[in-house]
C-alpha positions as CSV (number, residue, x, y, z in Angstrom):
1,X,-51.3,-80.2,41.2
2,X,-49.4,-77.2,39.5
3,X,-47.5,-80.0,37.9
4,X,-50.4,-81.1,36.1
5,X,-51.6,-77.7,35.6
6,X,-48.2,-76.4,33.5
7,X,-48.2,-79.9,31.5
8,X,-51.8,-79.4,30.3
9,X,-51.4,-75.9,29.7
10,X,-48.2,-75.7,27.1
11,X,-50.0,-77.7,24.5
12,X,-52.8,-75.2,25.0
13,X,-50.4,-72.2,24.9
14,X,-49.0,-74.0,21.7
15,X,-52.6,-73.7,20.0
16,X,-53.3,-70.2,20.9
17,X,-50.0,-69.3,19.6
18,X,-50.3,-71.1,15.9
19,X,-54.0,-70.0,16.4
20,X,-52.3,-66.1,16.2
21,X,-49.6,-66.1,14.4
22,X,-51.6,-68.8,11.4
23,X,-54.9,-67.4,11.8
24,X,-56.3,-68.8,8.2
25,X,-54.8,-72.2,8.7
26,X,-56.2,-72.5,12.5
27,X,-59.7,-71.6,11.5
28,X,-59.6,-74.5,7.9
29,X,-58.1,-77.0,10.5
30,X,-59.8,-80.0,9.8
31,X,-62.9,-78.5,7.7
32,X,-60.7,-78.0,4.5
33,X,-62.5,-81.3,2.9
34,X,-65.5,-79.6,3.4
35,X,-64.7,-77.3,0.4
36,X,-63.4,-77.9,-3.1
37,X,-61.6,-74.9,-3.2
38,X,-59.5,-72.5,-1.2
39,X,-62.3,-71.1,0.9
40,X,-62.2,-66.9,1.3
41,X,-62.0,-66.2,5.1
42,X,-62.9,-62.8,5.8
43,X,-60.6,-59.8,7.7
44,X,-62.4,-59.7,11.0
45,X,-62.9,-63.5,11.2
46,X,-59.1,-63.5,11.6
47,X,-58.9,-59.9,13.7
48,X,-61.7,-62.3,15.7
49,X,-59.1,-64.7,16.0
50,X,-56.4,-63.4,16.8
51,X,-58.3,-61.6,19.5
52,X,-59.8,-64.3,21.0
53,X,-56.3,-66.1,21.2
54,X,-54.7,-63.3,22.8
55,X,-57.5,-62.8,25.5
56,X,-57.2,-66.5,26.1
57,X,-53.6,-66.2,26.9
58,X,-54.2,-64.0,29.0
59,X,-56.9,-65.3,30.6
60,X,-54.9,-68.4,31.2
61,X,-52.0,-66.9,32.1
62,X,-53.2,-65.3,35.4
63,X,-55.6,-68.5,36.4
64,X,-52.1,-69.9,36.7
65,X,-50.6,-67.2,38.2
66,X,-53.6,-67.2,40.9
67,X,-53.2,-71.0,41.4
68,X,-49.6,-70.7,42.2
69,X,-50.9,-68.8,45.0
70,X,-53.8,-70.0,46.1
């Protein structure tokens, strides 16, 4: 079970670090054919990004924690 936990959890981890680190290109992924130009995302969109991924992270981090023992 924790096996299965940790492999569906790095791709996750993976997304919520791009997600902080590229903040602009994680919130255009897949809706950039939606606009005909460069589209102007505003400061606290990505602050609210980066937020959010840390706190999920986190948040992840000790579920797994707790599972390992529980």
């Amino acid at each position: 079970m924790i096996f299965l936990i940790i492999i569906f959890s790095v791709p996750l981890y993976a997304v919520l670090i791009w997600s902080y680190f590229e903040p602009r290109e994680s919130l255009l992924w897949g809706k950039r054919w939606m606009y005909k130009e460069e589209p102007e995302i505003s400061e606290s969109a990505i602050r609210y990004t980066k937020i959010a991924s840390i706190a999920t992270i986190v948040f992840i981090t000790l579920i797994i924690v707790l599972s390992f023992f529980i």
